[in-house]
Legacy VTK file of the C-alpha trace (Angstrom):
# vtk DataFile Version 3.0
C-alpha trace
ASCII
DATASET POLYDATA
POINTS 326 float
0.000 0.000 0.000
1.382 3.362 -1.036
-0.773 5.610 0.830
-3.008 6.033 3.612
-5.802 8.488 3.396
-6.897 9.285 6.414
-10.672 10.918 6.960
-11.574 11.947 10.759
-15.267 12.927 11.340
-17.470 14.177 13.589
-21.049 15.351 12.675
-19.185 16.070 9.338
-22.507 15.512 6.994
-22.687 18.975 5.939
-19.173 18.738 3.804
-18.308 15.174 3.711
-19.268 14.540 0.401
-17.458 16.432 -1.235
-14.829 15.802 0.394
-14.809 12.030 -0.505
-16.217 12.949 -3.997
-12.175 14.686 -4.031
-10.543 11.330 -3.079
-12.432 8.690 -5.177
-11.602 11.397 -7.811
-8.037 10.459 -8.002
-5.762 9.122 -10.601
-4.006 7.076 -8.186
-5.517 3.777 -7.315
-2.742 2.009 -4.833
-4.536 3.479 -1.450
-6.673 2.464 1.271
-9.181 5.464 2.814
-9.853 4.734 6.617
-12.675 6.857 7.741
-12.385 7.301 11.853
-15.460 8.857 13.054
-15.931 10.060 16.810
-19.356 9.835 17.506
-21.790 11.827 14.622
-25.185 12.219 15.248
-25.985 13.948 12.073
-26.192 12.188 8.834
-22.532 11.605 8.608
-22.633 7.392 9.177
-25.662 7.482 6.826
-22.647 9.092 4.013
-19.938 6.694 4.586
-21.959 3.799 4.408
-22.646 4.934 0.955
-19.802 5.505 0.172
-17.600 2.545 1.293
-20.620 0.219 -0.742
-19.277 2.186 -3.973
-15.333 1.473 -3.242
-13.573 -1.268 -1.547
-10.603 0.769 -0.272
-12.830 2.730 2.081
-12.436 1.358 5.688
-13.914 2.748 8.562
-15.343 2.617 11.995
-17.034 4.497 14.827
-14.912 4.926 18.029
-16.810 3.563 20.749
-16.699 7.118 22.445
-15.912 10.610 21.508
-12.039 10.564 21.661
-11.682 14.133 20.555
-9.761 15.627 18.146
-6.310 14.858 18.900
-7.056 11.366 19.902
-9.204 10.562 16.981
-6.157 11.233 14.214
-4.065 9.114 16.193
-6.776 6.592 16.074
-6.133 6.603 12.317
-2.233 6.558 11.987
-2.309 3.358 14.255
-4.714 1.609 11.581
-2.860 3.283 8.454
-0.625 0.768 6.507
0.458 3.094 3.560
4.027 4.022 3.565
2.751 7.979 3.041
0.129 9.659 4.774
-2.090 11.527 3.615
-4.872 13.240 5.822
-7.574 15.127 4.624
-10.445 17.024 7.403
-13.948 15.917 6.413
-14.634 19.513 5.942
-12.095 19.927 2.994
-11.447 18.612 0.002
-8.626 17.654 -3.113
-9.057 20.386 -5.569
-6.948 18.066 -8.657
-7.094 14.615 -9.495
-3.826 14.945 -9.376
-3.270 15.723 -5.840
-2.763 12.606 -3.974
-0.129 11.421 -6.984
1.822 14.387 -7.214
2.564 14.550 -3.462
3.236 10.777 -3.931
5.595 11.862 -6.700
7.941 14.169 -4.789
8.420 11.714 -1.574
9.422 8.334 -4.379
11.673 10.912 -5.833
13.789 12.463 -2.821
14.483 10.362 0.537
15.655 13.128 1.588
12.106 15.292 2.146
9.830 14.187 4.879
7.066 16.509 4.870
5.271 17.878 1.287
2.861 20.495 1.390
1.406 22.757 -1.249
-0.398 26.168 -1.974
-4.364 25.925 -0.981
-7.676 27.183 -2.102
-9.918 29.108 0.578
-13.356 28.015 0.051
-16.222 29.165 1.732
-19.245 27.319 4.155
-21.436 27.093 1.246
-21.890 23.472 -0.468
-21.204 24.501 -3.886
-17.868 25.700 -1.911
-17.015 29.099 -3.637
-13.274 30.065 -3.812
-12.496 33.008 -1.822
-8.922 33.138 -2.239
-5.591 31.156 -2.798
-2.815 30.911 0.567
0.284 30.766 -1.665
2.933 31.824 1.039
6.339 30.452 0.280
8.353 29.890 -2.883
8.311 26.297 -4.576
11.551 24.410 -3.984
12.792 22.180 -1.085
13.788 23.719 2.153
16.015 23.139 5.116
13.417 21.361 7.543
15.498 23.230 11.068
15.310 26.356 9.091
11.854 26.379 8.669
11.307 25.532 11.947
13.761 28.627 12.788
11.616 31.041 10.725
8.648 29.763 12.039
9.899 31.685 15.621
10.587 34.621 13.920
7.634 36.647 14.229
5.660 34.820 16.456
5.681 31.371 18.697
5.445 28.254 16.320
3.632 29.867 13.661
2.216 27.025 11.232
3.614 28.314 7.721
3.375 24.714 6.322
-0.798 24.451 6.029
-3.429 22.166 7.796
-3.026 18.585 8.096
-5.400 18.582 4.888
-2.284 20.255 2.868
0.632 17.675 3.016
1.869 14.328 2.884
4.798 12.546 5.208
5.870 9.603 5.338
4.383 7.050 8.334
7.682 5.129 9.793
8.735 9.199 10.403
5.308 9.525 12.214
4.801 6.564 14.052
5.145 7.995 17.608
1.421 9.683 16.608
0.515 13.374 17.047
2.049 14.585 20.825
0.233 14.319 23.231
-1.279 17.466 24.787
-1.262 19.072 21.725
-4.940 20.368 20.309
-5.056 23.577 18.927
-1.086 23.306 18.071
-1.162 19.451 17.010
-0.453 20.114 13.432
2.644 22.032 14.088
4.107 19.679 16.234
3.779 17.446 14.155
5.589 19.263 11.365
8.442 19.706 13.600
8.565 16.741 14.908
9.227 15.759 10.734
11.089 18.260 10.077
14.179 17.731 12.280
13.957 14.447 10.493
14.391 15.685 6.763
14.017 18.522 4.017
10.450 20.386 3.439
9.466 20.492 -0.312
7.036 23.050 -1.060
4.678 22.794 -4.196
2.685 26.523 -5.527
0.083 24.916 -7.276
-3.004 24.205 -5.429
-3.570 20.424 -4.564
-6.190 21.075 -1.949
-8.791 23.469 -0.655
-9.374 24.527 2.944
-12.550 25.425 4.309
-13.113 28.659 6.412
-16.284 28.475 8.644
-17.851 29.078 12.226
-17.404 25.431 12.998
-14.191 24.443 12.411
-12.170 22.380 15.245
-9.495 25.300 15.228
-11.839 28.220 15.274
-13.621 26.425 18.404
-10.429 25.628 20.307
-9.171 29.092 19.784
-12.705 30.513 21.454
-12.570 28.538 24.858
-10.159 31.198 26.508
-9.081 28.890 28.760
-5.247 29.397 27.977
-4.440 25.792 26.552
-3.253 27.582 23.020
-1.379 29.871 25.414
0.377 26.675 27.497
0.487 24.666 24.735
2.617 27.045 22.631
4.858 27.837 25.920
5.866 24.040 25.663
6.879 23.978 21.961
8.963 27.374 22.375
10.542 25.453 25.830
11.152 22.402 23.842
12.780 24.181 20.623
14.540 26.669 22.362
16.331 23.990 24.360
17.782 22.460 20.775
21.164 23.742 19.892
20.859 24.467 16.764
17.899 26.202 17.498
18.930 28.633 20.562
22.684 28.867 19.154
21.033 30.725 15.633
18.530 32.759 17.446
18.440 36.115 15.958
17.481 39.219 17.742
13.802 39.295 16.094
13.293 36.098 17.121
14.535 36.650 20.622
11.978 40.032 20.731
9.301 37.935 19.146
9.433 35.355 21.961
10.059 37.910 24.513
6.874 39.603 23.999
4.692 36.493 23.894
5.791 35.561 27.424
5.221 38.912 28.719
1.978 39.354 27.141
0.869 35.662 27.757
2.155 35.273 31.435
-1.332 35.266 32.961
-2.601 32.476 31.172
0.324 30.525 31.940
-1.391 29.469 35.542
0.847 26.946 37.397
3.381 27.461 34.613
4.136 31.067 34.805
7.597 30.405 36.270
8.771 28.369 33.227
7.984 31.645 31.520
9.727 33.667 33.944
13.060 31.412 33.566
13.260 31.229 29.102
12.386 35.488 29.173
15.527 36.093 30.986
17.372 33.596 29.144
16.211 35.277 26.080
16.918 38.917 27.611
20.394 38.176 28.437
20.933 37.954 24.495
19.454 40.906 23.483
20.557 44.601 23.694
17.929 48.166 24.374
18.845 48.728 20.619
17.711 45.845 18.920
14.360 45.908 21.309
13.095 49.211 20.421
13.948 48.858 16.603
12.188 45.298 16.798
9.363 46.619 18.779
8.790 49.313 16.088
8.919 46.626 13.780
6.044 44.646 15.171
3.819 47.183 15.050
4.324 48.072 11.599
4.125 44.379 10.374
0.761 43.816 11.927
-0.494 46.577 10.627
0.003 46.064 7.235
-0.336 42.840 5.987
1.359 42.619 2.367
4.358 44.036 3.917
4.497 41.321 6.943
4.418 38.530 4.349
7.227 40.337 2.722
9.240 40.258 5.577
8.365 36.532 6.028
9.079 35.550 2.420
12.778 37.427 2.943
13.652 35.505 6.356
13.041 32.153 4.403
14.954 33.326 1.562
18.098 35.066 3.745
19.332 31.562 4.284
17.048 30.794 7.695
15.298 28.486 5.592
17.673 27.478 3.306
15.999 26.792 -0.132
17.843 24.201 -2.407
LINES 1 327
326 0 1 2 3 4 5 6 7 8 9 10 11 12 13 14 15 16 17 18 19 20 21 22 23 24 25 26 27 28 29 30 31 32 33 34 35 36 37 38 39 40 41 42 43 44 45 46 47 48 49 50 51 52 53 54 55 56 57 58 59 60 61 62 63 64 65 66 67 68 69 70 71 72 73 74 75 76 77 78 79 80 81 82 83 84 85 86 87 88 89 90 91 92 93 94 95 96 97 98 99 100 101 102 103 104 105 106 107 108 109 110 111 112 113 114 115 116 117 118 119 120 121 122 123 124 125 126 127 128 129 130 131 132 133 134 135 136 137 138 139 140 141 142 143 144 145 146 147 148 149 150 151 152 153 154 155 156 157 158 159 160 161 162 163 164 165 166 167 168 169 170 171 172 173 174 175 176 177 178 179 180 181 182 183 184 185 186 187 188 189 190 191 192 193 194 195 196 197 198 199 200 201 202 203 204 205 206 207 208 209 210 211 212 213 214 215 216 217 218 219 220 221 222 223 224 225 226 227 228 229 230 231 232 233 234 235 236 237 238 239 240 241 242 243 244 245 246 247 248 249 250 251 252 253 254 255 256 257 258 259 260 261 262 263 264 265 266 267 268 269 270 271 272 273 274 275 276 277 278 279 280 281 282 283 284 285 286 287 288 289 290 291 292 293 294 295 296 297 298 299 300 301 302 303 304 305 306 307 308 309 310 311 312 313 314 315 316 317 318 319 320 321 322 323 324 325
């Protein structure tokens, strides 16, 4: 089996055919689809039981209770036999019958790359699914997967430049320790780093997928609890990357400001934690100087006010040699 497409649903009906519409779709036959769902009580079993009767690769099940989120896509990478994965939300879909192959493609070709992603359609809530714009952030090529990971600090904490889950393709033996634990709102990206200290990133412009915006979504709900788990979960990944050598040893001074501020900003919702905060933001203001503060202070402000010119400055710190494109 090449690869492993792997659906997880919950109360998905709305979307969910079209979204497996997309995958029987494909040119590329040697795949099995495993279908995890975690408890619907719309009309979502009613869909996949049509569905797997039209297509023997479809396998699926209903977890015995609602796992949640993070739980539920582990659920599928322990069943997956594929040597790629390939995960698509219920709620999106594969915009070329080409997608699944041409990911497929650049992983056969180079050993080297453990995590593909390419450029996405927005689409909207609607069925018909309306195209509101195209997220085409980074150049095509392959890139250093540490430097990524390095730029990804840069303006923020762990900001997810790769995509979704619905918007790449990694190979499983690299994955096999499941999405970490803990992880909900951040459990894509640390996932991506997690493969990328393993290999190279190779980046595609065209459009293999489409991600849906909407009221609904998993992410949009986690962010609106306010109960600080994005804030404690992102205080772990900066703790656990900032410990890495090669991560700490290159840190520049907008990187160091860029962390600085989230811990100050952030410390509140910390709780029981706040003194891990306290002990990395004077680490990190022992290597910076009153200069480099105000000028990257200044610099924040400007960037997220305008938003062409922050993707600018996002697209140079890839292409300075952070990110190290082949």
């Amino acid at each position: 089996m090449k690869v492993s497409v792997l659906i997880p649903t919950y109360n998905s009906g709305q979307y969910l055919t079209e979204c497996l519409e997309s995958v029987l779709n494909q040119d590329f036959r040697d795949m099995e689809i495993l279908i995890s769902d975690d408890g619907s009580t719309d009309n979502t079993l009613e869909i996949i039981k049509r569905f797997a009767a039209r297509d023997n690769r479809i396998r699926w099940w209903q977890n015995p209770k609602n796992l949640g989120q993070l739980a539920n896509h582990n659920a599928l990478l322990h069943e997956a036999r594929g040597e790629y994965i390939k995960i698509l939300h219920s709620d999106d879909k594969l915009v070329s019958p080409v997608s699944i192959a041409r990911m497929a493609t650049v992983l056969d070709g180079n050993s080297e790359v453990s995590l593909v992603a390419s450029a996405c359609d927005l689409i909207d809530s609607y069925s018909h699914s309306r195209s509101d714009d195209r997220r085409n952030f980074l150049c095509a090529g392959i890139w250093h997967g540490k430097g990524v990971i390095r730029v990804s600090f840069e303006f923020e904490v762990a900001a997810n430049y790769i995509g979704e889950p619905s918007l790449v393709m990694f190979r499983r033996a690299q994955a096999f320790s499941g999405f970490p634990k803990g992880c909900n709102q951040s459990l894509d990206t640390a996932m991506w780093f997690h493969l990328l200290e393993q290999g190279e990133f190779d980046y595609l412009p065209e459009p293999l997928c489409a991600y849906r915006q909407h009221s609904t979504q998993q992410g949009k709900i986690n962010a609106q609890t306010g109960n600080g788990q994005n804030e404690k979960e992102l205080l772990r990944l900066l703790e656990t990357y900032w410990a890495k050598p090669w991560m700490g040893g290159r840190a520049t001074q907008r990187m160091l400001n860029s962390q600085m501020r989230f811990l100050k900003k952030e410390r509140a919702k910390f709780g029981s934690h706040a003194s891990r905060a306290d002990m990395l933001l004077a680490q990190m203001r022992a290597k910076t100087n009153p200069v480099a503060r105000t000028f990257f202070w200044l610099e924040h402000k400007a960037l997220r006010s305008f938003k062409k010119i922050r993707s600018a400055a996002i697209r140079s710190a890839f292409q300075r040699g952070n990110g190290v494109c082949f």
